[in-house]
C-alpha positions, 0 to 999 in steps of 0.5 A, a space after each residue: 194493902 202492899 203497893 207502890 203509889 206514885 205521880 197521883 195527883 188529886 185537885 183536893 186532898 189525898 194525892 194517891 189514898 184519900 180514906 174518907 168513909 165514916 169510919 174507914 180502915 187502910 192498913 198499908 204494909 210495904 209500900 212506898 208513896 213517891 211524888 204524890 200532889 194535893 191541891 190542899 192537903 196529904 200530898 200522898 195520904 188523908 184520913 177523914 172519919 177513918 183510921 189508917 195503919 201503915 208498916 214499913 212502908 216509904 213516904 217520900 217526895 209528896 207535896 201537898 199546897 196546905 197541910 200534910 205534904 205526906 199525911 194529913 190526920 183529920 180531927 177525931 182520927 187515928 193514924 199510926 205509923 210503925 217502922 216506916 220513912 217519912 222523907 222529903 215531903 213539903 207542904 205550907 205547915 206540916 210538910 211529913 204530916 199534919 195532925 189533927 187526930 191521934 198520931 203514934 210513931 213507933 220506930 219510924 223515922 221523919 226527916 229531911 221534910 219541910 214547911 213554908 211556915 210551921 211544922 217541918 216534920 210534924 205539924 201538931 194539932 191533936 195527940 201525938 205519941 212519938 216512939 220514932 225519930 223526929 229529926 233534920 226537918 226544916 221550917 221557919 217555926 217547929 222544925 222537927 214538931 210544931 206545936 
């Protein structure tokens, strides 16, 4: 899917794609997720029982009240992320993304996010492979990647 995702609001998860089939597949190529909210968690994108690929895409402005003020990966699922931004989201922990699955970063960029506790660009809870740049990310504990 190429397109631009923004000012969703969800009162749950997912501001703007909530992929949650069992075993659901998004791929995201060329588009920006601007000024997204979650009431809980992905201010811009969750993942739950599914997989999701995004490629040169934007994620930015995106607010989540919990976890993943960008991206929340759920345990057991897989998101990765090639080329692409992940700038200017916040959440409570995990402000670029929170991560319960498997994440891989190749050759993107998370910066200038920030969380109210831990996590500032990323928030670790599962595997994370990063082949990217991690970095200028703000909170009190994990500024860049917690753990």
């Amino acid at each position: 899917m190429s397109r631009n995702f923004t000012t969703g609001t969800s009162g749950g998860a997912g501001g703007a794609l909530f992929n949650g089939g069992l075993g659901g597949r998004v791929t995201i190529v060329g588009s920006t997720f601007a000024s997204n909210v979650a009431a809980w968690e992905g201010g811009a994108i969750y993942t739950l029982s599914g997989t999701t690929t995004i490629a040169n895409s934007t994620i930015a402005k995106n607010t989540a009240t919990d976890k993943g003020g960008g991206i929340y990966n759920g345990a057991g699922d897989s998101l990765t992320v090639n080329g692409s931004t992940i700038i200017g989201n916040r959440a409570d922990t995990g402000g670029g993304v929170s991560n319960r699955g498997t994440f891989v970063l190749n050759s993107g960029t998370i910066t200038k996010n920030s969380a109210v506790t831990y996590g500032g660009g990323v928030d670790n809870g599962g595997s994370f492979t990063d082949n990217g740049t991690v970095t200028a990310n703000k909170a009190p504990s994990g500024a860049d990647v917690n753990p």
